[in-house]
N, C-alpha and C positions, 0 to 999 in steps of 0.2 A: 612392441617397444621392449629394448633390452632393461632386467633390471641393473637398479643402479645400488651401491651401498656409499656413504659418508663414513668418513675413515678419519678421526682423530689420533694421531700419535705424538707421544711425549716420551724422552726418553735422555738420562743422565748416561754418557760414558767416560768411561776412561782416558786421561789424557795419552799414555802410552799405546795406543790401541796400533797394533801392526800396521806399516805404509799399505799394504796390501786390501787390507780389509777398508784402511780409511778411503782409499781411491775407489773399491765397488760402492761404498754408502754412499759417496760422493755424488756419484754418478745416480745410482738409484733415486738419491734426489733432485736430481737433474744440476749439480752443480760443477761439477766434472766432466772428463772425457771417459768412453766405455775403457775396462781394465782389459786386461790381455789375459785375465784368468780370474773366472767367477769360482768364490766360495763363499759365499755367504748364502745369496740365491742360486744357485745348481738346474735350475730348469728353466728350459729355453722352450720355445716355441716353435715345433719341424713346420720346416717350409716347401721343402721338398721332400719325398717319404716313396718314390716310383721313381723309376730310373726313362730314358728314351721313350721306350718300349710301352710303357704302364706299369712297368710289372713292378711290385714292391722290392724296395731297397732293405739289406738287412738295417737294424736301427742305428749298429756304427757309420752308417753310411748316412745316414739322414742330414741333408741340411737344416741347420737349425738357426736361429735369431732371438738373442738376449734384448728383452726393453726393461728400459729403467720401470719399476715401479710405481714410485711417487715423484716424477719431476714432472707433470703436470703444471702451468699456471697459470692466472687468469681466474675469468669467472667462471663459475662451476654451470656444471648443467641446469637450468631453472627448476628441476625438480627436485633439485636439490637446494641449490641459495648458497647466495656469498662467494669466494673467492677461495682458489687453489692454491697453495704455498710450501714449500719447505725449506727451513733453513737447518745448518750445522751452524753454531757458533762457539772458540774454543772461550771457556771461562776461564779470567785466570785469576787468583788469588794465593796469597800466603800458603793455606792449607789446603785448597779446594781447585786445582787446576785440573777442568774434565774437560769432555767435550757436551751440550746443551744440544739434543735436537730436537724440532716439532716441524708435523707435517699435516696437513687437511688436505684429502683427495677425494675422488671418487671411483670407484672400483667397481671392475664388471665382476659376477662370482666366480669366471673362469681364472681371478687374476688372486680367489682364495689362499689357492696351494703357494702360491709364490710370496705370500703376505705370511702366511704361517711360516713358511722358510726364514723369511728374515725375523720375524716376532721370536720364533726360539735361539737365533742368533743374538736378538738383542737379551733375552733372557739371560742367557749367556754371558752378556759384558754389561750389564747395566749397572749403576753402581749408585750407592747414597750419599748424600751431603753428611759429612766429617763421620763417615762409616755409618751412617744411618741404614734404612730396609733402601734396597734400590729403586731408584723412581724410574718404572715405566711402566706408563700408561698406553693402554691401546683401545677406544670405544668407535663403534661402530651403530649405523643405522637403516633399514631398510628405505630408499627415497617414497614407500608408499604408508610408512610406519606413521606415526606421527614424530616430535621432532627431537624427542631425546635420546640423547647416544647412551648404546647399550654398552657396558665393559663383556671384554674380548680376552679370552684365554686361547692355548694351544696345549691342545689334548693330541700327543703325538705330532701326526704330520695336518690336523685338522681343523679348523678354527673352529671354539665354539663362543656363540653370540649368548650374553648372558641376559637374562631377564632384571628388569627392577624395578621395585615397588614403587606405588606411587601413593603418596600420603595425600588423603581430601583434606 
């Protein structure tokens, strides 16, 4: 059985955030159509990697395939519980006009590196309530852990799962 991870994401943006970038997140959370030009997540999946023949293609040559990351929904795998979702919603107020996202998934680890891609993206544009520290959150959990989500950092291009105590 492949493992599974539980993926909590929360994250304040920017209301100006470029058309560009807003249409790959879009998509990423399945709420959009695919962009005609990824830069936020950058790695695709080769689909084809030999030519005819067998013989290996140089890697410019490789067919490749973009999937959204987090537009999953529905109900989650049973080893894991509950329901998959992401939403964008824009907040608007007087002082405070951002973009609000949250997302619950479940994630194979080969879908790590592509999750780290986007986590130091949002690092990048996350922003605080009337210039406060930025809010994003990202915790994560093994489906064989028990059931509290761990906080998630990127260390480089890497995720690392964090530990935390637990008070008897």
């Amino acid at each position: 059985m492949a493992d599974l991870f539980e993926v909590l994401l929360v994250a304040e943006l920017p209301a100006d955030l470029p058309e560009a970038e807003l249409v790959e997140l879009r998509w990423h959370l399945g709420l959009g159509p695919e962009p005609e030009q990824f830069t936020i997540v950058t790695d695709a999946l080769p689909l084809l990697t030999v030519d005819d023949d067998g013989e290996p293609l140089p890697e410019g040559q490789w067919t490749v395939e973009h999937l959204p990351l987090l537009a999953d929904r529905g109900a989650a795998d049973a080893r894991i519980g509950g329901v998959l979702f992401s939403d964008l919603a824009r907040r608007e107020g007087r002082q405070d006009t951002n973009w609000a996202m949250t997302s619950r998934q479940v994630l194979d680890p080969d879908d790590h590196n592509l999750l780290a891609q986007l986590l130091g993206w949002l690092q990048q544009r996350a922003v605080g309530y009337r210039g406060g520290p930025a809010c994003l959150s990202c915790h994560m959990r093994h489906h064989e852990d028990d059931p509290v989500l761990r906080p998630v950092s990127v260390d480089g291009d890497e995720l690392v799962i964090h530990e935390t105590l637990m008070l008897q």
